[in-house]
Every structure is written in C-alpha cells, then in structure tokens.
TORRORO-883567 format. One line per 2 residues: their letters; for each residue x, y, z of N, C-alpha, C, CB. Coordinates in Angstrom, 1 decimal, decimal comma. Atoms other than C-alpha are relative to their C-alpha. Glycine has a CB too. Example, Ala and Ser with C-alpha at 12.3 -4.5 7.8 and 13.67 -1.06 7.14 Angstrom:
residues 2
as	0,9/-1,2/0,0/12,3/-4,5/7,8/0,9/1,2/0,0/-1,0/0,0/1,2  -0,9/-1,1/0,0/13,7/-1,1/7,1/-0,8/1,1/0,8/0,4/0,5/-1,4
END
This chain:
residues 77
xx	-0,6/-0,2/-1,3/5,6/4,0/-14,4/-1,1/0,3/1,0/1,0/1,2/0,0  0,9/0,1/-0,4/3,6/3,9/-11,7/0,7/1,0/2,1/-0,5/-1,8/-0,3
xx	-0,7/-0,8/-1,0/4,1/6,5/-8,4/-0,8/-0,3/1,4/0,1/1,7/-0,5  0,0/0,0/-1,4/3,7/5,5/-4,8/0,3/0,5/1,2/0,3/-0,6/0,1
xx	-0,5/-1,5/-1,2/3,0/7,6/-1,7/-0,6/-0,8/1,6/-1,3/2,2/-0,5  0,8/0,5/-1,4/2,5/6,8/2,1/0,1/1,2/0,8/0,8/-1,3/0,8
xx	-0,3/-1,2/-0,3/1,6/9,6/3,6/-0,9/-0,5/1,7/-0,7/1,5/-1,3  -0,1/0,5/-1,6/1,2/9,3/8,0/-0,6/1,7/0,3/1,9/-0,6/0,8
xx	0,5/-1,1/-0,2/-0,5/12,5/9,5/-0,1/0,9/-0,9/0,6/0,4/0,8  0,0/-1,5/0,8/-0,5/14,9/6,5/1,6/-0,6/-0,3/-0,4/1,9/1,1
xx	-1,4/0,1/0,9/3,1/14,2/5,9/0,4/-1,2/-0,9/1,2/0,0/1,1  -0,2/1,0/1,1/4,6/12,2/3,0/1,5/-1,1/0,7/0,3/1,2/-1,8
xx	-0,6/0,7/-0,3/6,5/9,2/4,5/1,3/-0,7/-1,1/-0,9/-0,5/0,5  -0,5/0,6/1,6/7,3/7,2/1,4/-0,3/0,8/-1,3/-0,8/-1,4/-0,4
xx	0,5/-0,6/1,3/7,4/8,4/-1,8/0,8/-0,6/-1,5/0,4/1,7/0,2  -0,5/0,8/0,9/8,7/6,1/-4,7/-0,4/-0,3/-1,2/0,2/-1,0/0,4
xx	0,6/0,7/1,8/8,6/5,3/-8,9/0,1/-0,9/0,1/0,6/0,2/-1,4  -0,1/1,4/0,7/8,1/2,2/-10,3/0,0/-0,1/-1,3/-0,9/-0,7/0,2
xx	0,1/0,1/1,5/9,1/1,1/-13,8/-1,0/-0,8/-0,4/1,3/-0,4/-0,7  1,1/1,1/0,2/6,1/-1,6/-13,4/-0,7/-0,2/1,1/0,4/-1,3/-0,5
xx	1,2/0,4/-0,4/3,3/-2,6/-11,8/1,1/-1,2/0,9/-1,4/-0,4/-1,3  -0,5/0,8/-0,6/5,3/-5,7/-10,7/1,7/0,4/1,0/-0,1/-1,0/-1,1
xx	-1,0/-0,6/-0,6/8,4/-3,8/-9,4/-0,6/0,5/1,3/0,5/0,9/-0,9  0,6/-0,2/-1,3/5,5/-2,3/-6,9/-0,1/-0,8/0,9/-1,0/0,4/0,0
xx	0,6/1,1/-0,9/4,2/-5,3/-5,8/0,9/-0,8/0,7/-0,9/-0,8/-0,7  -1,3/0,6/-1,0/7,9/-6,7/-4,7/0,1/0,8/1,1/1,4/0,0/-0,7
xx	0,0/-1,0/-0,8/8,3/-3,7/-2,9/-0,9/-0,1/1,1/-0,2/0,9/-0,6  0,9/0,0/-0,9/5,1/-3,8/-1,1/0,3/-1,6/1,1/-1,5/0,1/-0,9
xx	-0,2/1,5/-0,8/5,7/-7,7/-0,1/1,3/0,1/1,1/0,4/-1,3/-1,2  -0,9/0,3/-1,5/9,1/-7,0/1,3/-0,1/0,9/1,0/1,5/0,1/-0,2
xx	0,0/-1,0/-1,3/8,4/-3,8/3,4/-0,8/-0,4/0,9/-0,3/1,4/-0,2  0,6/0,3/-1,3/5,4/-5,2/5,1/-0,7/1,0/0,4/0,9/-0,4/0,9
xx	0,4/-1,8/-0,5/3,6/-1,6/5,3/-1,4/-0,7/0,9/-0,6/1,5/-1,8  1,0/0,6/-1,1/0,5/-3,8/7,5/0,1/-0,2/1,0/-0,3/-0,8/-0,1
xx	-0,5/1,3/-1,5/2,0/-5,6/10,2/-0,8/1,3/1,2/2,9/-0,5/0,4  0,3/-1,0/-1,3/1,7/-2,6/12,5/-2,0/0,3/0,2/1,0/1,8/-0,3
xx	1,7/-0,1/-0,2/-2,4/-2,6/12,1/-0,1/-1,2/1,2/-1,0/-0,6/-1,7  -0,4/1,2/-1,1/-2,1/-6,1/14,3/0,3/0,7/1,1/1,2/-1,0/-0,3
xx	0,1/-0,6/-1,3/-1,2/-4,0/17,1/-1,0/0,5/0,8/0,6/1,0/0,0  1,0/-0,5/-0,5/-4,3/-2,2/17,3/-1,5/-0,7/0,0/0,0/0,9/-0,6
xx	0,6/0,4/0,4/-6,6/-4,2/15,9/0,1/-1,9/-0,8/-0,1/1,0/-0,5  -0,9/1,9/-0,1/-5,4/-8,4/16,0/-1,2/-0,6/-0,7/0,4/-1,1/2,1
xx	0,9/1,4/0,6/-8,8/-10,0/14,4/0,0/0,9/-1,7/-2,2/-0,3/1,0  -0,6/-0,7/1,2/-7,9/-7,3/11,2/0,4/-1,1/-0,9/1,1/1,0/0,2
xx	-1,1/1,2/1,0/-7,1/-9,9/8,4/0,8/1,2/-1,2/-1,5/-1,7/-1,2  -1,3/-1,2/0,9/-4,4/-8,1/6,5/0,1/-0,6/-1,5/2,1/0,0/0,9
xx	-0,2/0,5/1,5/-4,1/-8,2/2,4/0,7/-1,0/0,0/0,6/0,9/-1,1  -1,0/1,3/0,5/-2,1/-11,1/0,8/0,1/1,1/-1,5/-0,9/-2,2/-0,1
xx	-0,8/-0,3/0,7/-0,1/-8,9/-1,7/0,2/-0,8/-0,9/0,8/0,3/0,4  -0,1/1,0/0,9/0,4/-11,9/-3,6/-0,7/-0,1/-1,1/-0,1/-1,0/0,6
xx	1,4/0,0/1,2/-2,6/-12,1/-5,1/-0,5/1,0/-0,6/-1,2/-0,4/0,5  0,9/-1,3/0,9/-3,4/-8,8/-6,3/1,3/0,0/-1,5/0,1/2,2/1,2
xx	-0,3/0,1/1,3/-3,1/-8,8/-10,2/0,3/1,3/-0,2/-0,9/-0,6/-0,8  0,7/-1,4/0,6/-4,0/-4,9/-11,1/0,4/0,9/0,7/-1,3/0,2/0,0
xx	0,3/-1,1/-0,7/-3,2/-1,6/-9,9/-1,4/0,5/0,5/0,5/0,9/-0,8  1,7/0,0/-0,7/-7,0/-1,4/-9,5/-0,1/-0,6/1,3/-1,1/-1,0/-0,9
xx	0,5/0,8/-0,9/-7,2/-4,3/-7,3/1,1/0,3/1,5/0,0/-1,7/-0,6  -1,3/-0,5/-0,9/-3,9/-2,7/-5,3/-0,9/1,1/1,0/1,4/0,8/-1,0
xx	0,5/-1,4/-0,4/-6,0/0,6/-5,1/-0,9/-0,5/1,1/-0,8/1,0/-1,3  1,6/0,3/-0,6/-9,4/-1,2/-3,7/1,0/-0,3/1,4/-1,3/-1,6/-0,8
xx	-0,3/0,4/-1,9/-7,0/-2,2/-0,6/0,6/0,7/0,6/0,8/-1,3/0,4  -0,5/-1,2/-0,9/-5,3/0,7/0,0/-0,9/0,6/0,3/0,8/0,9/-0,5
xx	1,2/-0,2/-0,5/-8,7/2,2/0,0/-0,8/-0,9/1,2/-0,8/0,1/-1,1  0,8/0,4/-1,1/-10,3/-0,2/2,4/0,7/-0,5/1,3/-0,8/-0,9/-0,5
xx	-0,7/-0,5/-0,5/-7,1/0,1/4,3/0,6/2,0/0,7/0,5/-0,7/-0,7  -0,1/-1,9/0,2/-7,7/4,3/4,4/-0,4/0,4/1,9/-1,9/0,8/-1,5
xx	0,1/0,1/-1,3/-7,4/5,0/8,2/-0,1/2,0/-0,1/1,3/-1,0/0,9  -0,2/-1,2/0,3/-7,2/9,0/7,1/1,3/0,5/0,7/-1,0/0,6/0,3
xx	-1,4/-0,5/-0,5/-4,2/9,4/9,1/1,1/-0,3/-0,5/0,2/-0,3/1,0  -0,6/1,3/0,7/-2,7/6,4/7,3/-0,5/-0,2/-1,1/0,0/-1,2/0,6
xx	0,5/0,5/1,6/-3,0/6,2/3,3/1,2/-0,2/-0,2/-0,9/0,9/-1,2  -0,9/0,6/0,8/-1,4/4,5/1,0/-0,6/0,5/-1,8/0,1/-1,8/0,5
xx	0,7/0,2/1,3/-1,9/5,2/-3,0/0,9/-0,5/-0,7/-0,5/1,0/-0,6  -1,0/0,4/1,0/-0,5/4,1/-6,1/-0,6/0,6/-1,5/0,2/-1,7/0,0
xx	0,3/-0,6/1,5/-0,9/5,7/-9,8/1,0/0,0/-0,6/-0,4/1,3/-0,1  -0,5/0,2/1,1/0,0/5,3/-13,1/0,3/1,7/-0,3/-1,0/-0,9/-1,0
x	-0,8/-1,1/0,4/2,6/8,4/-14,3/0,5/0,4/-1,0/0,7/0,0/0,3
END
C-alpha cells in the first residue's frame, strides 16, 4: 500500500491509500495536481506522469517539484 499526502501551507490537503503503485499513478494523471504551476511560472515544463515506472522515480519529481509551501509525497505502508 502506498500513502499519499499533499500538504499546502503546513496543512494536509490530500491525504489518500493506495492498494498499488499503479492505482497512484491513475490518480495523479486524472487530478492534474501541476497545471496551477503554469500560472506562475509558464516556461516550467511539468512531469509526464505517464512515464514514471517507480515510486522512486515518482518521489525524484515530487522532490524537484518541492516549493516548501507545496509538497507532495508518496510512501510505501
């Protein structure tokens, strides 16, 4: 199981289980948790979700998506 958090100023926005790794990554595709970066920042090339194989390779982009105000994580439970 794998547990997903979006946490926005200090507070916990999202907070969701997954029975798989691939149950996340639908998730992530339909919500779209990026788009709003484009507002601030338009030459920002935003992940392609698609392509990430790994909770690893998930992590490395929530990390280099880490705005401290704005995180995202994901972990195995």
């Amino acid at each position: 199981m794998i547990k997903f958090v979006e946490m926005n100023e200090g507070s916990k926005v999202t907070e969701k289980t997954f029975n798989s790794f691939e149950e996340l990554k639908s998730h992530l595709i339909e919500s779209d948790y990026f788009s709003w970066i484009h507002d601030n920042e338009p030459e920002k090339e935003l992940p392609n979700i698609e392509e990430v194989e790994t909770l690893e390779e998930l992590q490395a982009i929530f990390d280099e998506f880490d705005y401290s105000w704005w995180t995202l994580t994901a972990e195995e439970i």
